[in-house]
C-alpha positions as CSV (number, residue, x, y, z in Angstrom):
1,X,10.3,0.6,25.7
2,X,11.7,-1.9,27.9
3,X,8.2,-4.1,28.9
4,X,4.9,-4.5,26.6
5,X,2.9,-4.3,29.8
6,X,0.4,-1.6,28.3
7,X,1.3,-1.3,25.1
8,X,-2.4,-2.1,24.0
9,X,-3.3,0.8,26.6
10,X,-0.1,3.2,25.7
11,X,-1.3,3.5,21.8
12,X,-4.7,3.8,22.4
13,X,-4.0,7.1,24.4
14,X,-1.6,8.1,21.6
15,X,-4.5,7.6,19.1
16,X,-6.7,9.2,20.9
17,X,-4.9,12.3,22.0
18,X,-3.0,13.5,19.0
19,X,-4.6,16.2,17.0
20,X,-3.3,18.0,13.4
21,X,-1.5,20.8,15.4
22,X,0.7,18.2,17.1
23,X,2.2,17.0,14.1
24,X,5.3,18.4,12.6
25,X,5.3,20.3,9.4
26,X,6.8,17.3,7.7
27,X,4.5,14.6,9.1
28,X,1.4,16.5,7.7
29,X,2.8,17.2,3.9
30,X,3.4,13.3,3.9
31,X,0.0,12.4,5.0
32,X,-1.1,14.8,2.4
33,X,1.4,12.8,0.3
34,X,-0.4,9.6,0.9
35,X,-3.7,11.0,0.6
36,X,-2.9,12.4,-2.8
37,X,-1.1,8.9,-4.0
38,X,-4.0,6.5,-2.7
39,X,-6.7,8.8,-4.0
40,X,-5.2,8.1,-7.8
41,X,-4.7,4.5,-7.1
42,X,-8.0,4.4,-5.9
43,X,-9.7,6.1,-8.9
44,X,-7.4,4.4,-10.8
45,X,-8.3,0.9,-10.1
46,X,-11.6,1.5,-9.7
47,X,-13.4,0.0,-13.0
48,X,-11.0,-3.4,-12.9
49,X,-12.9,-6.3,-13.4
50,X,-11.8,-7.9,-10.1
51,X,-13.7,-4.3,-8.4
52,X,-16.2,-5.1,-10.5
53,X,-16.8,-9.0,-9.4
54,X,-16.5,-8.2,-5.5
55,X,-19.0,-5.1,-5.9
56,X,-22.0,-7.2,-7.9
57,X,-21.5,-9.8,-5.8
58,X,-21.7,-8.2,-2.7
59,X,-23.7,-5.2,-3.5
60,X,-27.1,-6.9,-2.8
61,X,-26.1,-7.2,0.5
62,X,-25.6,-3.4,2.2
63,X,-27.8,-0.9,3.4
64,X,-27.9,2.6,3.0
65,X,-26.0,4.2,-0.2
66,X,-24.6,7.3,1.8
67,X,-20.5,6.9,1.3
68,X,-18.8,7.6,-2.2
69,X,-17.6,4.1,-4.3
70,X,-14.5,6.4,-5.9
71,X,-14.6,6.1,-10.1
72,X,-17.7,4.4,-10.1
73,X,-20.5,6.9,-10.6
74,X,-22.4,5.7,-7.4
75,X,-22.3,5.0,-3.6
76,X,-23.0,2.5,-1.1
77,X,-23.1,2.0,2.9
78,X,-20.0,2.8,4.7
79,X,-18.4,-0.7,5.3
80,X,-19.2,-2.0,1.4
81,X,-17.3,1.6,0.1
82,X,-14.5,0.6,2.7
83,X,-14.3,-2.2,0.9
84,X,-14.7,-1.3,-2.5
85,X,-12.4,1.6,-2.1
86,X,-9.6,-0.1,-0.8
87,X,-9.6,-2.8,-3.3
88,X,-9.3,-0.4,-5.9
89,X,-6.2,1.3,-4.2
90,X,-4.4,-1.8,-3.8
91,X,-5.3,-3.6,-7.4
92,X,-2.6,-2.7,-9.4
93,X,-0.1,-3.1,-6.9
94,X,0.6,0.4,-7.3
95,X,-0.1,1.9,-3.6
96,X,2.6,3.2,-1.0
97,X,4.7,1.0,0.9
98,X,6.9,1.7,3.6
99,X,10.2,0.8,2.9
100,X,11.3,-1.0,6.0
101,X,8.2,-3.2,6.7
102,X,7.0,-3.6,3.1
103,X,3.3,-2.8,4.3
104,X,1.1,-0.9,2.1
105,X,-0.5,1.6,5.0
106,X,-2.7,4.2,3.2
107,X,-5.4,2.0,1.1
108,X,-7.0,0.7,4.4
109,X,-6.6,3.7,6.7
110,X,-7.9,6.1,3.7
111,X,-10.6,4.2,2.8
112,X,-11.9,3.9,6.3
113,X,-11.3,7.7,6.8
114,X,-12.9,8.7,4.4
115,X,-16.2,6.8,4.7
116,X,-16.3,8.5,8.2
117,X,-15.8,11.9,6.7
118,X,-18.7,11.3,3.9
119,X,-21.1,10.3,7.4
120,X,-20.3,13.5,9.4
121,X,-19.0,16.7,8.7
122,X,-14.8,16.3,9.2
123,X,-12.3,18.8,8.7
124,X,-9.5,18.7,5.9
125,X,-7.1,19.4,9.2
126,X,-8.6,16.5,11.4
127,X,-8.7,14.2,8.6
128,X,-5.3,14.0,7.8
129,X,-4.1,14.0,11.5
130,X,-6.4,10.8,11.2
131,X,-4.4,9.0,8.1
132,X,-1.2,10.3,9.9
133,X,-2.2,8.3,12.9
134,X,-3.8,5.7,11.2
135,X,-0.8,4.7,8.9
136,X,1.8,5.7,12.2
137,X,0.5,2.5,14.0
138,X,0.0,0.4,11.1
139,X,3.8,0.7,9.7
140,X,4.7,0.1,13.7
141,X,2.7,-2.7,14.2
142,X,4.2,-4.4,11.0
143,X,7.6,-3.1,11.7
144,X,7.5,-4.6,15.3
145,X,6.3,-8.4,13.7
146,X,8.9,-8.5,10.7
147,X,11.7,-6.1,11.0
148,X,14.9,-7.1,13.1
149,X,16.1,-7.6,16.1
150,X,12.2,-9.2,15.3
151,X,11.4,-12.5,14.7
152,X,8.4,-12.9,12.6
153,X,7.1,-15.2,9.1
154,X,7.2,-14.4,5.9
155,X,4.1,-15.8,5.3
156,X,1.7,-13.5,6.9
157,X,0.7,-10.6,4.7
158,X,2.0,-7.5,6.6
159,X,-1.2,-5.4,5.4
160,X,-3.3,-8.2,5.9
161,X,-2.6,-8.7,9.3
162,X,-1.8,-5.3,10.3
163,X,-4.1,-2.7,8.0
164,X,-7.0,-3.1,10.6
165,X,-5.5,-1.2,13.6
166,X,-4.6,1.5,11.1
167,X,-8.2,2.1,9.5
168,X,-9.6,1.5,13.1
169,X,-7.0,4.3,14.7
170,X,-8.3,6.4,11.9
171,X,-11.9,6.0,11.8
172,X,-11.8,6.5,16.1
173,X,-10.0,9.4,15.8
174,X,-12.8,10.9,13.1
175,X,-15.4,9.4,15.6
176,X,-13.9,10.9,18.4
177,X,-13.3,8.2,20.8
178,X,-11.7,8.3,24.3
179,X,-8.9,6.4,25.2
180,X,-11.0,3.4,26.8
181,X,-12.9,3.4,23.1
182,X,-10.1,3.5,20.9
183,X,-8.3,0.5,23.1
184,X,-11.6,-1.4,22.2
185,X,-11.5,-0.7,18.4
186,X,-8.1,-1.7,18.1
187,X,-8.4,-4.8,19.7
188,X,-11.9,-5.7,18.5
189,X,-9.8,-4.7,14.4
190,X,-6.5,-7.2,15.6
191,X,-8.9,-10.0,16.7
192,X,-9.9,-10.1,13.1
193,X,-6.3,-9.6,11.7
194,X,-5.5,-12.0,8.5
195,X,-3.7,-12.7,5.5
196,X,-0.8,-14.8,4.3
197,X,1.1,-14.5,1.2
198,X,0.4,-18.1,-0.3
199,X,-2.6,-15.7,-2.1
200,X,0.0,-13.4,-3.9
201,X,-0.7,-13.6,-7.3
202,X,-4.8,-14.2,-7.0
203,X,-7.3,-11.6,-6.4
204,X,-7.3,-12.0,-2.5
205,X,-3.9,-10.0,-3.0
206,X,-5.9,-6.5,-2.6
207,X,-8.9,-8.4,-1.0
208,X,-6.7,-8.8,2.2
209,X,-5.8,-4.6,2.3
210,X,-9.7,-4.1,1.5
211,X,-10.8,-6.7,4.1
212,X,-8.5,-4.4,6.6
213,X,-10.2,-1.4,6.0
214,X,-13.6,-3.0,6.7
215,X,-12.7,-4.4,9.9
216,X,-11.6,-1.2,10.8
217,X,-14.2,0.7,10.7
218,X,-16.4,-1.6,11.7
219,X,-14.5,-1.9,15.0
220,X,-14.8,1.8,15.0
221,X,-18.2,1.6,15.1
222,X,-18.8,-0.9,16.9
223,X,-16.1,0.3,19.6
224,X,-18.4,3.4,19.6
225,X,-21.3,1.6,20.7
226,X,-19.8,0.0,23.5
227,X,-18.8,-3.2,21.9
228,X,-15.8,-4.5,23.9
229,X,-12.6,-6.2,23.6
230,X,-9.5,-7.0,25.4
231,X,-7.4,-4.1,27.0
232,X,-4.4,-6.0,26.6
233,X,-5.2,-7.0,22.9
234,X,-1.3,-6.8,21.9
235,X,0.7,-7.7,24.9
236,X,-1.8,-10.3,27.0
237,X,-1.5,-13.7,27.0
238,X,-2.0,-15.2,24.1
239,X,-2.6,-11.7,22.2
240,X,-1.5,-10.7,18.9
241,X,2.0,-10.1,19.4
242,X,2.3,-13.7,20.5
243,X,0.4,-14.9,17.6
244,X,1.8,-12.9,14.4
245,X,5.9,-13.0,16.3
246,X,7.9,-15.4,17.5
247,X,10.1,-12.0,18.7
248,X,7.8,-8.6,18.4
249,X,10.1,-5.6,19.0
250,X,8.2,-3.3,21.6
251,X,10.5,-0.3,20.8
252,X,9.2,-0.4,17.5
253,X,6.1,-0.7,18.1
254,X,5.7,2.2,21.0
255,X,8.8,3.6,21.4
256,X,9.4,7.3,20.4
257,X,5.7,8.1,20.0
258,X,5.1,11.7,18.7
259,X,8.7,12.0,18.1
260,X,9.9,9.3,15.4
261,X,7.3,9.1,12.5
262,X,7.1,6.0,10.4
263,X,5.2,7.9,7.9
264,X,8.1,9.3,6.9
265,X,9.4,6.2,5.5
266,X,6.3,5.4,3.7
267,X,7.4,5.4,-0.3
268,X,5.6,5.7,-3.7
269,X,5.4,3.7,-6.1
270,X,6.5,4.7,-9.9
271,X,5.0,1.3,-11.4
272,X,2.1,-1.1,-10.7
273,X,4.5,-4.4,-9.4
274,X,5.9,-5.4,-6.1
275,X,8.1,-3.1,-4.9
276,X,10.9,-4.9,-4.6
277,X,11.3,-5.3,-8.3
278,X,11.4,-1.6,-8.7
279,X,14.9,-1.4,-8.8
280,X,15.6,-4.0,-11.1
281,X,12.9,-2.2,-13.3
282,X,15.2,1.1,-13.2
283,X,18.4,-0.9,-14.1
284,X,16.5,-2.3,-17.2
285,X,15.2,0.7,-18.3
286,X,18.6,2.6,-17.8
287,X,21.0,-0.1,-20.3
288,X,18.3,0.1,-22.7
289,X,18.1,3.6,-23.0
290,X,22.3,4.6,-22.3
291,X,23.6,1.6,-24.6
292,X,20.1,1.6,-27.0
293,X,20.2,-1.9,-26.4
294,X,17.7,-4.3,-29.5
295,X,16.0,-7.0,-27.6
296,X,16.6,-9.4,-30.1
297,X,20.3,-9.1,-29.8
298,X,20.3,-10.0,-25.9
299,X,21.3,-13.1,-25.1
300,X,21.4,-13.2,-21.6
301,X,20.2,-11.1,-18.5
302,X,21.7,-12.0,-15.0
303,X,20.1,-9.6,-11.8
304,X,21.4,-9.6,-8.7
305,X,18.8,-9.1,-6.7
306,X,17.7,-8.5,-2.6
307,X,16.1,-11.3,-0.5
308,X,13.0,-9.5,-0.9
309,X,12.5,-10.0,-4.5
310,X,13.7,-13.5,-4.5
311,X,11.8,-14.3,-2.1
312,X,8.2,-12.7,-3.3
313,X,9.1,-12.3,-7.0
314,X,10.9,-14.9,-8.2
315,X,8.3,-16.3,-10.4
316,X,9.2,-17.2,-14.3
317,X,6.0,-17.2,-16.5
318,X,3.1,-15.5,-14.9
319,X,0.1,-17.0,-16.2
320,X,-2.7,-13.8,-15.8
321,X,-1.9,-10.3,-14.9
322,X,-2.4,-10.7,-10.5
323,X,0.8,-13.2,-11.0
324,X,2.4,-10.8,-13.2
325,X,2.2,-8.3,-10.2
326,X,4.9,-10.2,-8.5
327,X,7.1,-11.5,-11.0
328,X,10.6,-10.2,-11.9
329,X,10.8,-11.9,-15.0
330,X,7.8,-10.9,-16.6
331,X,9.2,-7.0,-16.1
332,X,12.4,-7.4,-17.2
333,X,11.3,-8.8,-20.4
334,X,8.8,-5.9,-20.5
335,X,11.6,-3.7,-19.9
336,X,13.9,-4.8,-22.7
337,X,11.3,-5.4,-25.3
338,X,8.9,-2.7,-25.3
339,X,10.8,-0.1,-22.9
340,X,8.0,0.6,-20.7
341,X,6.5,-0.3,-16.8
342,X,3.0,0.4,-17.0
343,X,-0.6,-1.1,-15.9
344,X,-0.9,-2.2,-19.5
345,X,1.9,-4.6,-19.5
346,X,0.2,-6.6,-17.5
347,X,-2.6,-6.9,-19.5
348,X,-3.3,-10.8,-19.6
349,X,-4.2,-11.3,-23.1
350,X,-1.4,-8.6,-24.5
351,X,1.6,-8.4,-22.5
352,X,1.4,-11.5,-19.8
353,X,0.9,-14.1,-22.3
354,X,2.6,-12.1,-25.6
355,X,4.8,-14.9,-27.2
356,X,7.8,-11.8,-27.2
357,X,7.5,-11.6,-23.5
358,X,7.2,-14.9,-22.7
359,X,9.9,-16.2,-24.7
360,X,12.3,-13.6,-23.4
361,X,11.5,-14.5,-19.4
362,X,13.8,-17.6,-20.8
363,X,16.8,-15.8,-21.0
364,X,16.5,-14.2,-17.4
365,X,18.2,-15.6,-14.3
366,X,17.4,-14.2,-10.8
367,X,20.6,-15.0,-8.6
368,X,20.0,-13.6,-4.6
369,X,22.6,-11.6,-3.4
370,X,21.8,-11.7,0.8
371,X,23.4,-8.4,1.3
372,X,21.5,-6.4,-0.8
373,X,18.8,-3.7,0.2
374,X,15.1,-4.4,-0.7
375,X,15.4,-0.9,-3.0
376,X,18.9,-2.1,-4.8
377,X,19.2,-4.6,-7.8
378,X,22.3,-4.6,-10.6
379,X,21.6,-6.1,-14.0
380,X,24.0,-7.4,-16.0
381,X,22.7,-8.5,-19.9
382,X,25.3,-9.9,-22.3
383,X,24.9,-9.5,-26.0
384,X,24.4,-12.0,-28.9
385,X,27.8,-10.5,-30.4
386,X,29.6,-11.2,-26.3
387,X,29.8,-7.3,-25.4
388,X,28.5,-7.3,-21.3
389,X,26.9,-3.8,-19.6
390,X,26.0,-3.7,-16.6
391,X,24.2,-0.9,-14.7
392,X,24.0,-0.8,-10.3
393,X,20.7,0.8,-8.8
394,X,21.7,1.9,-5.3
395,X,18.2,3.0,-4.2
396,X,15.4,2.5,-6.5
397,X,12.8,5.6,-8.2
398,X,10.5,6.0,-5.4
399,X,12.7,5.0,-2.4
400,X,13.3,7.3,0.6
401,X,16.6,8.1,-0.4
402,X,15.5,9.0,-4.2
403,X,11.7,9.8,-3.7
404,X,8.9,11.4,-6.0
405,X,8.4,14.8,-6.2
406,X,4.8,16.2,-6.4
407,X,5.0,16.8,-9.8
408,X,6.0,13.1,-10.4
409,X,2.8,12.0,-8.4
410,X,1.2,14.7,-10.1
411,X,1.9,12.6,-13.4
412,X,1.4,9.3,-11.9
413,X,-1.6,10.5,-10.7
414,X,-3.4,11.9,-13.9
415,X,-2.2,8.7,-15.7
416,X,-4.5,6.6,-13.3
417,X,-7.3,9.0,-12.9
418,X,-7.9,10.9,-16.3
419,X,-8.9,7.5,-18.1
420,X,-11.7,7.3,-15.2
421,X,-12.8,10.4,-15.1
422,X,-11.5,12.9,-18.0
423,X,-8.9,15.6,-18.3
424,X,-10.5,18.6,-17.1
425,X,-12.0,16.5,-13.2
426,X,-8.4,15.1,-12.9
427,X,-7.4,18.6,-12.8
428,X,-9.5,20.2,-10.5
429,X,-9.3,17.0,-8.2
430,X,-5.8,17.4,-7.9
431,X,-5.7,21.4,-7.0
432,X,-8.4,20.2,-4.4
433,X,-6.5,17.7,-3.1
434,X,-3.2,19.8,-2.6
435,X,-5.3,22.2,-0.6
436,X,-7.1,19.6,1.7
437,X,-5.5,21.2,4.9
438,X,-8.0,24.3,4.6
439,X,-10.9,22.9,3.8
440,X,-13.9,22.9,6.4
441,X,-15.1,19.7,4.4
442,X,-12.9,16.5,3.2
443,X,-16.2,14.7,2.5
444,X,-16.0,16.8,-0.4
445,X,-13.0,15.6,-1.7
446,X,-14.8,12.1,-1.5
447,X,-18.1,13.4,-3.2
448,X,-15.7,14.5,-6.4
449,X,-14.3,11.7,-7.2
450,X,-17.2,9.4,-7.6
């Protein structure tokens, strides 16, 4: 795409047009992919304190209870579930990413998608030709601000700033709105577009995904009813690409539409931390189990590690678990001393601030090696006796070049959901997830996991 003189217009009709059957075969098994993922992270995160304190505090405020709050027994109006839902997904840092733009895509477009399909009867078929859409323009839209030949800051969060046009390309498409509509939803969701990443590490981490999906479907809705915005939301003066870029790439953004799928490069995570540290977390985990390696007996690790993880996770001595999220040190101490990468080490009280951990972070230096890829690390430790191993991670557990099976997100998935809702619902959520594309109803798969 040589000029972004409709852009705004150009996705819209995309949006708007595209149905299930137009989607190749594998398009639609990764949007089931991402349903299945975000639907454990979801349930999963559900009964966290920080769900907790935005849901009492806001619950006194919505109307009618008619949309599922996922994990917590109960429900609530459409744009407080949004909410709700999507802060849960994203709360453990433990959502999909797509490995390019480093935007977590499916907690805001699912969450909005699936409030529609609990207010009006949606097929399993049109809803995931929804999320397929949804996530399609929100991994463009982030790709086009961040990724080069673009130009864009560091400090805006990408699913902050771009999760809205995904949940409101979502929700339209469940709505049913023309091309004229779904122009108006997508700008009316970018005019509220925010986030930066000086709130990494706080709860306003997953607030800024959850905020997305609300202002989604609310522009949905209100795009619906005749609400209007600019038709040139992206490209017009003084629009969003000239705000969130300094050099948006339009070929990104709407280039090869219907025929290069940025879903496909949407990733899964095998632990609850940035992604970035990933890799160094699978180099860890491989010298202690190949060499058997005693913590005690390290006297030094030394990671070479990609832009992208000195730059968001360089942070010694996390002080609560949302800084421990994002914080290299605290998982490679994790790593060596109790051989493990899950939601529990994080824990404030017994992992972020155990005296083992904490004292170990000391003997970990972070060194940035520019030419590495975000999904690559190599970890050298060197032993109290003067021995040295060192183990490479080319592309990381979860990365498009090494990604999860189903039966690895079948695992990750029952870990998050069985201590929500018991052995025997996890199962039968997960068969009725897997089969999602034939059912009449995907406001059932809502209604089940409440």
């Amino acid at each position: 795409m040589q000029s972004g003189s409709a852009v705004t217009t150009q996705l819209a009709a995309y949006a708007a047009g595209h149905q299930y059957s137009d989607l190749p075969a594998n398009v639609r098994q990764e949007a089931l992919r991402s349903v299945f993922n975000i639907l454990g992270c979801t349930i999963g995160g559900a009964r966290h304190n920080g769900v907790d304190t935005a849901d009492k505090a806001l619950g006194g405020f919505t109307g009618p209870a008619n949309v599922t709050l996922f994990g917590r027994g109960r429900k609530a109006d459409a744009l407080h579930a949004a909410l709700i839902n999507c802060l849960a997904s994203s709360i453990y840092s433990f959502d999909d990413t797509h490995e390019q733009a480093v935007v977590h895509p499916a907690g805001p477009v699912a969450s909005a998608a699936f409030a529609v399909a609990e207010l009006q009867l949606v097929s399993g078929e049109a809803f995931l030709a929804a999320v397929a859409l949804g996530i399609e323009l929100e991994c463009r839209l982030c790709k086009a601000l961040t990724v080069p030949p673009a130009k864009g800051s560091m400090a805006w969060s990408g699913t902050g700033i771009t999760g809205g046009i995904g949940a409101a390309v979502a929700a339209g498409s469940l709505l049913g709105l023309d091309m004229p509509a779904m122009r108006m939803a997508i700008g009316i969701a970018l005019s509220q577009a925010a986030g930066f990443r000086a709130m990494h590490g706080t709860l306003c981490t997953p607030l800024m995904p959850a905020q997305a999906a609300q202002t989604g479907l609310r522009a949905a809705f209100l795009a619906r009813a005749g609400f209007t915005s600019s038709p040139v939301a992206l490209e017009g003066r003084y629009g969003y690409l000239s705000v969130f870029s300094d050099q948006p790439d339009l070929d990104a953004l709407a280039g090869g539409l219907g025929e290069r799928f940025e879903i496909l490069r949407n990733t899964y995570k095998p632990y609850p931390c940035g992604i970035v540290i990933h890799p160094i977390i699978d180099a860890c985990l491989e010298l202690r189990r190949t060499y058997g390696l005693d913590a005690s007996q390290i006297a030094s690790v030394a990671i070479a590690a990609s832009p992208g993880a000195m730059a968001l996770c360089n942070n010694r001595n996390p002080r609560d678990e949302m800084q421990a999220h994002v914080s290299l040190h605290h998982w490679t101490a994790v790593c060596f001393v109790r051989g493990t990468a899950r939601i529990q080490d994080m824990d404030a009280d017994t992992a972020v601030k155990d005296p083992l951990l904490m004292a170990f972070q000391d003997r970990v230096a972070a060194n940035l090696d520019p030419k590495r890829a975000s999904d690559s690390a190599e970890v050298t430790v060197v032993m109290t006796d003067g021995s040295r191993h060192t183990v490479n991670i080319e592309h990381g557990i979860g990365s498009t070049a090494r990604p999860m099976t189903n039966a690895e997100l079948e695992t990750k998935f029952a870990g998050l959901v069985v201590p929500v809702l018991g052995q025997a619902r996890t199962r039968a959520l997960i068969d009725q997830c897997w089969t999602l594309a034939s059912s009449h109803d995907a406001g059932a798969l809502a209604r089940a996991s409440a």
